[in-house]
C-alpha positions in Angstrom: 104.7 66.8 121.3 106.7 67.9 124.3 109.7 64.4 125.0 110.5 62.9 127.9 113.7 62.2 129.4 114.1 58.6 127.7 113.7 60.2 124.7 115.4 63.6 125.4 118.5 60.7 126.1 117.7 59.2 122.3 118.1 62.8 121.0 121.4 63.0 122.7 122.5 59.5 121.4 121.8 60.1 118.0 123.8 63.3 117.8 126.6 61.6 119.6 126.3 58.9 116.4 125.9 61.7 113.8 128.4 61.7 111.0 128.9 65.4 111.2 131.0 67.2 113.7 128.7 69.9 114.2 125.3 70.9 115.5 123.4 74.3 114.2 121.9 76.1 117.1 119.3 78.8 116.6 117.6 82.1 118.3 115.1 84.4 117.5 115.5 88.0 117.7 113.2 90.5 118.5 112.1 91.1 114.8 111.8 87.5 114.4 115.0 87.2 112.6 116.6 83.3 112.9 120.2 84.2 114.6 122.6 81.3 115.1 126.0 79.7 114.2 127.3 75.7 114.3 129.2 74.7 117.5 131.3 71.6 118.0 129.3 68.5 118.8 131.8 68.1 121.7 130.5 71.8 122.9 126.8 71.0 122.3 127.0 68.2 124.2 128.4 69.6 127.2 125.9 72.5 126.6 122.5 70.4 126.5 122.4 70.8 130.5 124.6 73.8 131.1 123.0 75.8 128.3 125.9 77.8 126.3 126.5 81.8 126.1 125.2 84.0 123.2 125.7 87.7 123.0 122.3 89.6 124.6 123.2 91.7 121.5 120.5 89.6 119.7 117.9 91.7 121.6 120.0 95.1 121.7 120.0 95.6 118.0 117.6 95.8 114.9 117.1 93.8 112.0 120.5 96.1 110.0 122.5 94.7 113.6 122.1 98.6 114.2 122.5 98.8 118.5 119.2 100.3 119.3 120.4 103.8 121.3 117.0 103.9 123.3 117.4 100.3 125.1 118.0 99.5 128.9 117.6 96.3 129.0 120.8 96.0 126.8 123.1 98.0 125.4 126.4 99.8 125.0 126.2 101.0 129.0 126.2 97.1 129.4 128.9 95.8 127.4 126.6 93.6 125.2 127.4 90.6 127.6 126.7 87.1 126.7 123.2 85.7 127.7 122.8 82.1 128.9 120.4 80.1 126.5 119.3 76.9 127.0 119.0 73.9 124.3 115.6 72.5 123.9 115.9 69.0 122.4 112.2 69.0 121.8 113.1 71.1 118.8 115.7 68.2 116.8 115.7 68.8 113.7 118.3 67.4 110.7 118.8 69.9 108.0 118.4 68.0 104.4 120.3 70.7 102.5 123.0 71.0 104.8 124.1 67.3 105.2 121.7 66.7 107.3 123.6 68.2 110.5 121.5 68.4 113.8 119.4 71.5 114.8 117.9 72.9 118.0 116.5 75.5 118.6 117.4 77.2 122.1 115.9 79.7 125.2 117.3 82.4 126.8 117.4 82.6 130.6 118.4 85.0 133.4 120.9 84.5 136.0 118.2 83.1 138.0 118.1 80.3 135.5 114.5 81.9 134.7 112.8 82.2 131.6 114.1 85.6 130.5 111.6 88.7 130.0 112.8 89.8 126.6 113.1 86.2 124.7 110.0 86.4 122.1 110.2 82.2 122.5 110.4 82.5 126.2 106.9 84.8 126.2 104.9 82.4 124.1 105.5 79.7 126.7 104.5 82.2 129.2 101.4 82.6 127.2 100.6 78.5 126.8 101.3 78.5 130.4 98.6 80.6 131.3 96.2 78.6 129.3 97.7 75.5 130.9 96.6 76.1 133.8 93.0 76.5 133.0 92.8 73.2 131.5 93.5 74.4 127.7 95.7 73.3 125.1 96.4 75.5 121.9 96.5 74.3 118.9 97.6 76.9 116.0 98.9 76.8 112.4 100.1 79.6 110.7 99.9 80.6 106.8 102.5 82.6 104.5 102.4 84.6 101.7 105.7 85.6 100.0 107.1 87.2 96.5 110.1 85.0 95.1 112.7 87.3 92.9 115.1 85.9 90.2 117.6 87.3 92.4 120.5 86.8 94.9 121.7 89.2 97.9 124.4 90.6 95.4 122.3 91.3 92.4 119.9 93.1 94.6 122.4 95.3 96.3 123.8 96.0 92.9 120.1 97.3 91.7 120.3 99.4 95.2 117.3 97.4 96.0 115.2 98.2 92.7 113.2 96.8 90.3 114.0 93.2 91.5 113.0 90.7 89.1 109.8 88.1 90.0 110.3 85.0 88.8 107.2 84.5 86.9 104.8 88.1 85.8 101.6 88.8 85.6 98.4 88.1 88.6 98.2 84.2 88.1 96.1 83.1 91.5 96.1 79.3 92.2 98.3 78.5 89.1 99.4 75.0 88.2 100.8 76.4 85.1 103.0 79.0 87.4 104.0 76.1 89.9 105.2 74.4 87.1 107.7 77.2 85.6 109.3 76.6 88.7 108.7 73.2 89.5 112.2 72.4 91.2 112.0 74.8 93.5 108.0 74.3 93.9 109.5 70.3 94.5 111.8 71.6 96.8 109.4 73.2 99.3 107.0 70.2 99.7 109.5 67.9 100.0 112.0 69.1 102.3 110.7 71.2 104.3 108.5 68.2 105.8 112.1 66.4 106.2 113.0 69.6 108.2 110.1 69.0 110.6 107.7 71.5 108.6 104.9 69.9 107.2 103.3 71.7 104.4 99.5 71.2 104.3 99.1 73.2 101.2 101.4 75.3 98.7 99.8 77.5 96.2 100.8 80.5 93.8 98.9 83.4 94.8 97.5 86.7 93.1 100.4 88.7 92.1 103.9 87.8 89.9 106.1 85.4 91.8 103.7 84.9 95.0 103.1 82.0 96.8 100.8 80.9 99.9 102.0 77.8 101.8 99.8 76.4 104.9 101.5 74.8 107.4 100.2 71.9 109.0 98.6 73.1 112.6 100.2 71.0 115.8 100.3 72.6 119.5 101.1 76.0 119.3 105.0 76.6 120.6 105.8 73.5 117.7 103.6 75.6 115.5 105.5 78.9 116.2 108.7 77.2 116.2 107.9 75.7 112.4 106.3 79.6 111.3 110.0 81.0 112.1 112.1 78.3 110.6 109.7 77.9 107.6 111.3 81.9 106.5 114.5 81.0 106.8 114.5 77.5 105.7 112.5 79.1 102.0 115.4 81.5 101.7 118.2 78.6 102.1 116.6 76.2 99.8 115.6 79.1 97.2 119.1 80.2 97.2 119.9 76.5 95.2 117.4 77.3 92.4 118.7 81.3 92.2 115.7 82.5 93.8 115.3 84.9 96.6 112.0 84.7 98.5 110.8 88.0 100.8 108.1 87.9 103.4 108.0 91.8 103.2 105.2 92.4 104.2 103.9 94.9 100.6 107.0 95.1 98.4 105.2 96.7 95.8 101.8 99.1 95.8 100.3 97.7 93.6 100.1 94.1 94.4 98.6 92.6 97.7 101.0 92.4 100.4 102.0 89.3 102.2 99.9 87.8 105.0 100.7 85.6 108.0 97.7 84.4 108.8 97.4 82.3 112.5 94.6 79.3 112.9 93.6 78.7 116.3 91.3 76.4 118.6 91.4 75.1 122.0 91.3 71.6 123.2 90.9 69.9 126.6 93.2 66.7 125.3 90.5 65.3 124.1 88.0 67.5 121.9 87.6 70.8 120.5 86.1 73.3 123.1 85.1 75.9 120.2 83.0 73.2 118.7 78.9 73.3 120.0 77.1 71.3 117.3 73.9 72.9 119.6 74.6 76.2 118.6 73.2 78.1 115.2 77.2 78.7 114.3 78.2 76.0 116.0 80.6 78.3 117.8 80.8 77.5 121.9 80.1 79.9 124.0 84.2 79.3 125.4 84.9 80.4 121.8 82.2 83.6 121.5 84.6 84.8 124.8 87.8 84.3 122.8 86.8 85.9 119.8 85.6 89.2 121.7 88.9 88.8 123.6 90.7 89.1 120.6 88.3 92.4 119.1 88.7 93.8 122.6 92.8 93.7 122.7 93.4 94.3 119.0 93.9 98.2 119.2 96.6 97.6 121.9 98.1 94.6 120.3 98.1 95.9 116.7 102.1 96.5 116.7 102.8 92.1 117.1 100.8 91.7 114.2 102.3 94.4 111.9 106.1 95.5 113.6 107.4 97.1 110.8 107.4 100.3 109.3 106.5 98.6 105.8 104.1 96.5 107.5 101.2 99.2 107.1 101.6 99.8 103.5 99.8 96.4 103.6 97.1 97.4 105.4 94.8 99.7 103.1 91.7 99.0 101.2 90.9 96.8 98.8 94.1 94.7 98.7 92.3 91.9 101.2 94.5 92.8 104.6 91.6 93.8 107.2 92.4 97.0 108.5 89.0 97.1 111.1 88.5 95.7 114.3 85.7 93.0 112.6 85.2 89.3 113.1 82.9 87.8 110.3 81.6 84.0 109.6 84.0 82.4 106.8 84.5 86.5 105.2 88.0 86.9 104.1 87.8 91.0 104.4 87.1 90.5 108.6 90.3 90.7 110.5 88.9 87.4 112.8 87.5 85.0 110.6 85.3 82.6 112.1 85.6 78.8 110.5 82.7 77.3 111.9 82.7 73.4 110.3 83.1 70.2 111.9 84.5 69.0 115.9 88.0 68.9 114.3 88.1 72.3 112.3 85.9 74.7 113.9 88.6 77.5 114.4 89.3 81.0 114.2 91.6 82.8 112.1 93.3 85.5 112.9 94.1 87.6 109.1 95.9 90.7 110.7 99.8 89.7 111.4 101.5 90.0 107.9 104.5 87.8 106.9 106.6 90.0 108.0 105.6 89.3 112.3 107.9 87.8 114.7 105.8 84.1 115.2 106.2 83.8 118.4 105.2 87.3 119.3 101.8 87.0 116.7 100.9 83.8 118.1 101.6 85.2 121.7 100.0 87.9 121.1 97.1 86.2 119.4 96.4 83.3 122.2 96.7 86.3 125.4 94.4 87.8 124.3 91.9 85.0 123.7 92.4 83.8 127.0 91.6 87.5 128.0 88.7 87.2 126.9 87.7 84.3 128.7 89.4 85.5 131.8 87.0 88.2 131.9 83.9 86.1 130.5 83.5 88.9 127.7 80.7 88.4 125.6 80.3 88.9 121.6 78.4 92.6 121.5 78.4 92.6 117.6 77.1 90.6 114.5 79.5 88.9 112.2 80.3 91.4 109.2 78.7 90.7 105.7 80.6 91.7 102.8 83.7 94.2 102.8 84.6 94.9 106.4 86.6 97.5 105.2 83.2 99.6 104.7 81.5 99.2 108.2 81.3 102.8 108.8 80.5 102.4 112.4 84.0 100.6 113.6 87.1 102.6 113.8 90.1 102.1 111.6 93.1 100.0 113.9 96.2 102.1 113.8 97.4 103.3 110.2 101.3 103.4 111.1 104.0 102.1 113.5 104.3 104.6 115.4 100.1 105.0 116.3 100.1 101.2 117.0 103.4 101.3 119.3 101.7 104.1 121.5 98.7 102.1 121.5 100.9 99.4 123.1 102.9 101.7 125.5 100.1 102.7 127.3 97.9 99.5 127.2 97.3 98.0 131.1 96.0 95.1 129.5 99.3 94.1 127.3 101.5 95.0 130.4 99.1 92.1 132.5 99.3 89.7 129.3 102.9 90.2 128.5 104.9 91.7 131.6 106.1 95.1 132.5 110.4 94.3 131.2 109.0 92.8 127.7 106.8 95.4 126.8 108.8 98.4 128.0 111.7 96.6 125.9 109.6 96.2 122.9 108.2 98.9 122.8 111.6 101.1 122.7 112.3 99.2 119.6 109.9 99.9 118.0 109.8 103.2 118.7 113.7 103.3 117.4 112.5 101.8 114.3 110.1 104.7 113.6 113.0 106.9 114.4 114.9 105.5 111.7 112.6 105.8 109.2 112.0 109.6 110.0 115.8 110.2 109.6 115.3 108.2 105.9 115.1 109.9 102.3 112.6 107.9 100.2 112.5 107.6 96.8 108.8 108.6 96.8 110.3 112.2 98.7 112.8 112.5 95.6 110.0 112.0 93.0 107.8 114.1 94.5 110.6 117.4 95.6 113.7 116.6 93.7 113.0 118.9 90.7 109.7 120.6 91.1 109.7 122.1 94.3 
């Protein structure tokens, strides 16, 4: 729930009281990669109106802080200046591993004291915005998959980043006895990250050695983007304690299922659900049958939020439940827009494309823009709901089998340059591309298996 200033003045007040010194301050990059460091409390209060510079090199580099080469927004031929971001105290956080020091979470503006074009936080707001003004609030909650390794960022390197060991083997779906085998760490998870501000609904094992699915509990969608990204991070900081190392790669290994980052989403006007029409045979709204083909009508274009990486399409094949059709089905796992059609309160739509691996803010962006699209243009539902495996509707094209397909489709979309801006696509889309590049320039094990000795 957005503060107001009385209690944007008790925020301030009760870091001014804090024991510790220090405050931790936090970005997001374009990859959705936490970026941040601890400044004085001295400094971050004198910053909470004033903002405080960090380096535009967040958005100039990749994930390997490799300067992207392709870049104009940023770059050597600028100098990599500092970039002015701005606290948001609607984002106070204590950390309860790290002596509970203060966080925030902070914006990035222009020199117009704008919301700047680039800043993946900055474009969701943009987003909710849009849907503000039509009378609609978002609510969202996002889900995770990830693998957790009986490893450390040493012991990995050391393997050159092979045969990393999972903490627990076999395919043991929905596994008390699993959980258990790890039950600090399992502990852990439930019970901090809610101190954190990141309420975990639900926190399973999953199908595959050392997996596990955690819901997060849904709230408006910028709070539930905001606990998506710190939810990675904070995983990898607590499993560190127990010796564990948890990945939200999104397929680490062919033959398991890859990792998911599913997004829940409805609409409210303050008061009730607007997808909700008990009147209807699915009890879907007719406000809901426009977001839905919204969604199916943008996802070619909008493919590359929802799977970024180079890795991220090793996810999406057949038969390892990732949806790799344009479908929508009612309560079908296989469809990539699953339709939960219940009660007033969770009649929703979920949205199974983005993996683990997704920037949040840029998935749930891209998720809401183009529902809203949909209604924009009062698009209508032209298909049936899928029955069975999606994957088999012979009819429907295939969305885009790499990175490089889905960042075209993206580059030369009119509809993601109205939803998302001219600067921020053009930017994203050169780093993408520059990803690609990098990978073409890479020797693979696979190429070394298959060449080294017979051809």
């Amino acid at each position: 729930m957005r503060k107001g200033q009385s209690s944007n003045q008790k925020i301030i007040d009760l870091v001014r009281a804090s024991p510790a010194a220090r405050v931790k301050v936090a970005v997001t990059d374009i990859d959705g990669v936490l970026r941040g460091k601890y400044i004085h409390k001295e400094k971050f209060l004198s910053a909470v109106d004033a903002g405080f510079g960090f380096c535009n090199v967040v958005f100039g580099w990749d994930m390997g802080d490799q300067c992207y080469d392709n870049a104009t927004w940023t770059g050597w031929h600028t100098g990599f200046p500092d970039a002015l971001a701005k606290i948001d105290l609607n984002t106070f956080r204590r950390v309860p591993w790290d002596d509970n020091v203060p966080f925030f979470l902070a914006d990035f503006v222009d020199g117009k004291d704008q919301p700047s074009p680039v800043c993946p936080r900055q474009l969701l707001k943009k987003v909710l915005a849009r849907g503000a003004k039509k009378g609609f609030k978002v609510l969202a909650g996002v889900e995770y998959e990830w693998f957790n390794f009986r490893e450390t960022s040493q012991s990995l390197a050391a393997k050159n980043y092979t045969q990393p060991e999972t903490i627990t083997p076999g395919m043991f779906g929905y596994s008390l006895i699993r959980a258990s085998q790890n039950q600090p760490f399992f502990k852990a998870l439930m019970e901090e990250m809610p101190q954190f501000g990141i309420p975990i609904e639900g926190l399973h094992t999953e199908t595959g050695p050392g997996v596990y699915e955690a819901a997060i509990l849904y709230s408006e969608a910028l709070e539930a983007a905001d606990r998506a990204v710190l939810f990675k991070t904070a995983a990898k900081e607590i499993g560190h304690r127990f010796g564990i190392m948890p990945s939200f790669m999104a397929k680490w290994n062919a033959q398991y299922p890859g990792c998911s980052g599913h997004v829940h989403q409805s609409l409210s006007d303050g008061k009730a659900n607007l997808f909700y029409d008990a009147k209807s045979p699915r009890r879907m709204s007719k406000l809901f049958e426009s977001y839905l083909a919204g969604q199916l009508h943008c996802l070619q274009d909008i493919q590359v939020f929802f799977a970024p990486t180079i890795n991220s399409y090793k996810r999406l094949v057949d038969g390892f439940w990732a949806p790799v059709k344009a479908t929508w089905g009612m309560d079908n796992r296989t469809a990539s827009l699953r339709v939960i059609a219940g009660s007033s309160k969770s009649t929703r739509i979920e949205t199974r494309c983005p993996g683990a691996d997704t920037n949040a803010y840029l998935a749930v962006a891209a998720c809401i823009a183009a529902g809203l699209y949909g209604i924009e243009k009062g698009l209508k539902l032209t298909t049936a709901p899928l029955e069975g495996d999606s994957a088999k509707a012979s009819r429907i094209p295939r969305l885009p089998r790499n990175l490089m397909e889905a960042t075209a489709n993206l580059k030369k979309s009119k509809i993601a340059r109205e939803l998302f801006g001219e600067e921020f696509v053009d930017h994203y889309v050169k780093t993408r591309e520059w990803e690609w590049r990098q990978f073409q320039d890479a020797v693979t094990d696979w190429e070394l298996k298959r060449y080294f000795e017979i051809i």
